[in-house]
C-alpha positions in Angstrom: 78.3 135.6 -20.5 80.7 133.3 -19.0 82.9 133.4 -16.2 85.8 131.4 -13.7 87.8 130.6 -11.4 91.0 129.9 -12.0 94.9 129.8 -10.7 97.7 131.4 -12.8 100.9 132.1 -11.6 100.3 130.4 -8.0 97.8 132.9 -7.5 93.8 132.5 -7.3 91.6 134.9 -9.6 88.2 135.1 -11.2 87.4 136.2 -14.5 85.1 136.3 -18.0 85.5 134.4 -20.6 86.4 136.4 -24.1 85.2 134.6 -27.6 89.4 134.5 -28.3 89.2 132.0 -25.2 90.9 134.8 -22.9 90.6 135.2 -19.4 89.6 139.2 -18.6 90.2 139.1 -14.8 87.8 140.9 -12.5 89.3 143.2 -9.6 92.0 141.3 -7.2 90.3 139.8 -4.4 86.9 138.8 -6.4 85.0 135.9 -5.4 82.6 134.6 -7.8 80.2 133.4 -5.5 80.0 136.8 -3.4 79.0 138.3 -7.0 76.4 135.7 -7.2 75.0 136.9 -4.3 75.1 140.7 -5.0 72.8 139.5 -8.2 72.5 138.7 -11.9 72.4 142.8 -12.7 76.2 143.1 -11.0 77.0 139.8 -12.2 76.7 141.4 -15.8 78.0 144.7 -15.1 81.2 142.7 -13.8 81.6 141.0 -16.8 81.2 143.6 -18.8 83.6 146.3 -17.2 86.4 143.1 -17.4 85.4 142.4 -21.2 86.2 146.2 -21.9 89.6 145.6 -20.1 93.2 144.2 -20.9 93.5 140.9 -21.5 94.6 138.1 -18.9 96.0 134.5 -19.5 94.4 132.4 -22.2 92.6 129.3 -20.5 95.1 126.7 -21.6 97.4 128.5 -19.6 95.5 127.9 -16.4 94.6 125.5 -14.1 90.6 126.0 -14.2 89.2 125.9 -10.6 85.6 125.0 -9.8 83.8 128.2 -11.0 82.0 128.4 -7.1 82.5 126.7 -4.2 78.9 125.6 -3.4 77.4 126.1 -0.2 75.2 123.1 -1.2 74.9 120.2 -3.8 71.8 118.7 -4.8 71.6 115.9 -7.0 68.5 115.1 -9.2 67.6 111.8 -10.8 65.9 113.6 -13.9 66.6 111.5 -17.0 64.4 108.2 -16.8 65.8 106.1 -19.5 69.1 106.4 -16.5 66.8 105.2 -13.9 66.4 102.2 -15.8 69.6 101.3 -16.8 71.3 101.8 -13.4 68.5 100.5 -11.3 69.1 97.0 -12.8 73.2 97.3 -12.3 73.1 98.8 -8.6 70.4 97.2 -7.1 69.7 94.1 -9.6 65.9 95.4 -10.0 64.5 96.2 -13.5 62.0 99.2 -14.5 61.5 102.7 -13.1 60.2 102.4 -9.4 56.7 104.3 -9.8 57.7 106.9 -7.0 59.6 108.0 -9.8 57.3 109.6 -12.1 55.5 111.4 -8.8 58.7 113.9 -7.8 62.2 114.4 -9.2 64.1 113.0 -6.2 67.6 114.4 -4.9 70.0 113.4 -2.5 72.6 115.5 -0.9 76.1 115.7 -2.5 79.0 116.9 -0.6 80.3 120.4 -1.1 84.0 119.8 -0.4 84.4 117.4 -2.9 83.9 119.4 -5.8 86.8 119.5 -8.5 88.0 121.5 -11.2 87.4 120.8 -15.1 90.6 119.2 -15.8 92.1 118.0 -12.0 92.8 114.6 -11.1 90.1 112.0 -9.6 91.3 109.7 -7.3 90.1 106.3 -7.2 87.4 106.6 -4.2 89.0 104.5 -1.3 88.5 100.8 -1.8 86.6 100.9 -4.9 87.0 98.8 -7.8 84.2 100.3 -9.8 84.6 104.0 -10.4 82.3 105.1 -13.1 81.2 108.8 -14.2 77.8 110.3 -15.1 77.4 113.5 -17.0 75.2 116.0 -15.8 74.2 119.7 -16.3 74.1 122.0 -12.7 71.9 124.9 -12.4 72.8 127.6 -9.7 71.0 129.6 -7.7 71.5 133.4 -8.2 68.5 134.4 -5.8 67.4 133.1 -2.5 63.3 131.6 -2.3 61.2 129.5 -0.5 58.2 127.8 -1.1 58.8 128.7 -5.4 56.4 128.0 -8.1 58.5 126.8 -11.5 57.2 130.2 -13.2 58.8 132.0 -10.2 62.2 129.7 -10.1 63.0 130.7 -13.6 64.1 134.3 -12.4 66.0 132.5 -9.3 68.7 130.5 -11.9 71.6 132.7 -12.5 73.4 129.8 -14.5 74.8 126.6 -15.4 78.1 124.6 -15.3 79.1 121.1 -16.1 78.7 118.5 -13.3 80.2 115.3 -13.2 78.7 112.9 -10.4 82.1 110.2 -9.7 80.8 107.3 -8.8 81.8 104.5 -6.8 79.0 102.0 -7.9 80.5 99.0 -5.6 80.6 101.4 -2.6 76.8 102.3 -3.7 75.4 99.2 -3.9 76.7 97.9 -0.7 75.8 101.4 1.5 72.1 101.2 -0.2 71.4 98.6 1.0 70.6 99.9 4.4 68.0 102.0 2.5 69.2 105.8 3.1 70.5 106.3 -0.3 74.5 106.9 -1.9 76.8 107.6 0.8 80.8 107.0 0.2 79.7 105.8 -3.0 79.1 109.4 -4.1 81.4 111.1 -1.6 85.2 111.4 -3.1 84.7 113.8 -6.1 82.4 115.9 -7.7 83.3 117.9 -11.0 82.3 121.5 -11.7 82.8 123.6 -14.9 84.5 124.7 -17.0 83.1 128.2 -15.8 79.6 129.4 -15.3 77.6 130.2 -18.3 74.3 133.0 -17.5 71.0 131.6 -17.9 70.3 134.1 -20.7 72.6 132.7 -22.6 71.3 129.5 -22.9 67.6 131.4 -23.6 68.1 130.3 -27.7 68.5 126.6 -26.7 64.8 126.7 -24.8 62.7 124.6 -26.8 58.7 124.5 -26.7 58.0 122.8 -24.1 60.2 125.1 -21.4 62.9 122.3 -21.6 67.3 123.5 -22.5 68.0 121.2 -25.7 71.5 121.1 -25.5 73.6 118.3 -27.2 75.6 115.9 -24.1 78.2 113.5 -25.0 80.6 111.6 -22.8 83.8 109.6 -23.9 86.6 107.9 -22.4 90.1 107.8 -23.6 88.7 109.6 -26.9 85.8 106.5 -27.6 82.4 107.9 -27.3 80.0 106.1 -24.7 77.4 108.1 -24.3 75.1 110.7 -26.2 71.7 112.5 -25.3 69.6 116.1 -25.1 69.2 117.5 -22.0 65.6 118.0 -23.0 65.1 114.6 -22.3 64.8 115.3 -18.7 61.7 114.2 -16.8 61.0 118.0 -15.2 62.7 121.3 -16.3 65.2 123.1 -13.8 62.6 125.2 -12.7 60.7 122.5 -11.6 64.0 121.0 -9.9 64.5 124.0 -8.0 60.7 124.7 -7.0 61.1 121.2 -5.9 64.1 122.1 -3.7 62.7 124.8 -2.1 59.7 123.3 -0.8 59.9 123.5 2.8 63.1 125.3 2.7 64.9 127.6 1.4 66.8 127.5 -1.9 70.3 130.7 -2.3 72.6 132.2 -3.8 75.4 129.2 -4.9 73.6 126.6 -4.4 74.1 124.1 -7.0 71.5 121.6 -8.1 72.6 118.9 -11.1 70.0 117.4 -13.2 71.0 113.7 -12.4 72.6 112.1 -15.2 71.5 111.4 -19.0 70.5 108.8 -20.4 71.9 106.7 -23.6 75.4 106.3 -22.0 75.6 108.8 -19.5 77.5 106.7 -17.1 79.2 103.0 -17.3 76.5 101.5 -14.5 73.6 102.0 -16.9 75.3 100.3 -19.7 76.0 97.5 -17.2 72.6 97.1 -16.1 71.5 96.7 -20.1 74.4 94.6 -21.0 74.1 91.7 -17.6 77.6 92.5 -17.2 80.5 95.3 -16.6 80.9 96.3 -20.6 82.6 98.9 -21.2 84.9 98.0 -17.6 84.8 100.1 -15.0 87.6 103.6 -15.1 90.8 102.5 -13.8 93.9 104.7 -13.0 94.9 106.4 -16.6 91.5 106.9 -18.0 90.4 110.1 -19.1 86.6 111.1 -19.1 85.5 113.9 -21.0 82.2 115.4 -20.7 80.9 118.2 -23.3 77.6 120.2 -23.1 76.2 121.8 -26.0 76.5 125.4 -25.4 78.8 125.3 -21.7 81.8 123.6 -22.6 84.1 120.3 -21.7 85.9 119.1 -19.0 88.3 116.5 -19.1 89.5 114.5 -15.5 91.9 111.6 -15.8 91.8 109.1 -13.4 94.8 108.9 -10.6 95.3 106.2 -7.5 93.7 107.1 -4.4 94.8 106.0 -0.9 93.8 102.9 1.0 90.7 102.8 3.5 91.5 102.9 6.9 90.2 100.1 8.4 86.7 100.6 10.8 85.2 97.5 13.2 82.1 96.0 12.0 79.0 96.9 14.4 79.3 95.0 17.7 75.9 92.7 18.4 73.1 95.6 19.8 73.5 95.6 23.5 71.0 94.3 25.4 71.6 96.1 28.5 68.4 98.5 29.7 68.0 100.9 32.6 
């Protein structure tokens, strides 16, 4: 089952997706993530009670809003033929650092910058090399701590589309003081087109636990990029048991399976070509991302606004008590 968020008609709604490509709205005043947290068994019976209804708007009449507003974004690094690439373009260092290989990493992305399937992305203030990177999210449908994989499997309610924007000059500069992507990573975040249920993407599960799902990525209607999510280092449940070490892991929360590999993003294509080839977005471009069983989103690149200007640090005082 799939369902979103969208506006129509200046006003806000929530619905499931028809096989016509119909929206069937659920009752005025739903919000998708408050039926995330009431559970995947009223998620369904949602759906189902809109499916039996009238139709609503078709989606190419709406303006598709992220499907939830997160309370969290976590970011994975999952895919190691990415590691390589845009190791060598961000930080000028070749191979996969060995930490790798001993747990799927994360950083922290920032919840209010996510973005609709098909909105604007503004260039990142004082950028000059905005690049994309294609990614599938999982979302938490069940709060848990401490998780085994085995258990984290039944705490997945579903996936969306997740494109991590990228301001790779603003990266490499900020990483350099060693506590990982800051503004580089800060000015947009892509979600959809709507949330598909984990049970539908049960067929795709291949032997060894992993979703093998078809990704490509293209700008301005040139393919870049092409990969199988299988490819991916650990599995989502391994992602979120990961997540919820020490902590606690609920209902929203998204978590994106870092990006592919084989042209996921520009930066990884830089670090195997020595130089910027393809060049970096610019204002005009169009990125469209597609996931084998989800969907596409499509973002066109627009001109942000000018940094405001911040002092450099003054010398450390050397005044004491």
């Amino acid at each position: 089952m799939r369902f979103a968020t969208y506006e129509h008609e200046g006003r806000r709604h929530c619905g499931a997706l028809a096989a016509d490509n119909r929206l069937h709205p659920l009752p005025d005043g739903t919000d998708l993530l408050d039926l995330i947290r009431s559970g995947a068994d009223a998620l369904h019976a949602a759906g189902r009670t809109a499916l039996a209804g009238p139709p609503g708007p078709a989606v190419d009449e709406v303006r598709l809003l992220p499907p939830i507003q997160p309370p969290t974004v976590r970011d994975f690094v999952a895919f190691e033929e990415h590691v390589e690439g845009v190791r060598k373009s961000v930080s000028g260092v070749a191979g996969v650092p060995e930490q790798w290989y001993a747990a799927p990493t994360f950083y922290f992305g920032n919840p209010y910058a996510v973005i609709g399937a098909h909105d604007d992305v503004p260039v990142p203030p004082g950028s000059q090399a905005l690049d994309f990177e294609l990614e599938v999210a999982a979302v938490i449908g069940l709060e848990g701590s401490d998780l085994t994989p085995e258990q984290a499997r039944d705490h997945i309610i579903g996936y969306t589309v997740f494109n991590d924007w990228s301001a790779r000059d603003l990266q490499a500069a900020e990483m350099q003081v060693g506590l990982g992507p800051c503004k580089g990573k800060d000015t947009a975040t892509t979600l959809g087109p709507w949330l598909v249920t984990a049970d539908e993407l049960e067929p795709h599960r291949d032997e060894d636990g992993f979703l093998r799902l078809a990704l490509t990525a293209s700008v301005n209607g040139t393919v870049v990029g092409t990969d199988l999510l299988s490819n991916m280092g650990w599995t989502f449940e391994d992602l979120v048991a990961y997540a919820s070490r020490g902590t606690t892991v609920r209902p929203g929360d998204v978590l994106g399976s870092g990006t592919m590999g084989n042209g996921g993003c520009l930066a990884e294509l830089w670090g195997l070509n020595g130089a910027q080839q393809p060049a970096p977005l610019k204002v005009g471009d169009t990125v469209v991302l597609t996931v084998e069983g989800i969907g596409s989103t499509a973002n066109t690149v627009v001109p942000g606004t000018a940094p405001q200007p911040i002092p450099a640090a003054r010398p450390r005082p050397r005044t004491r008590p």
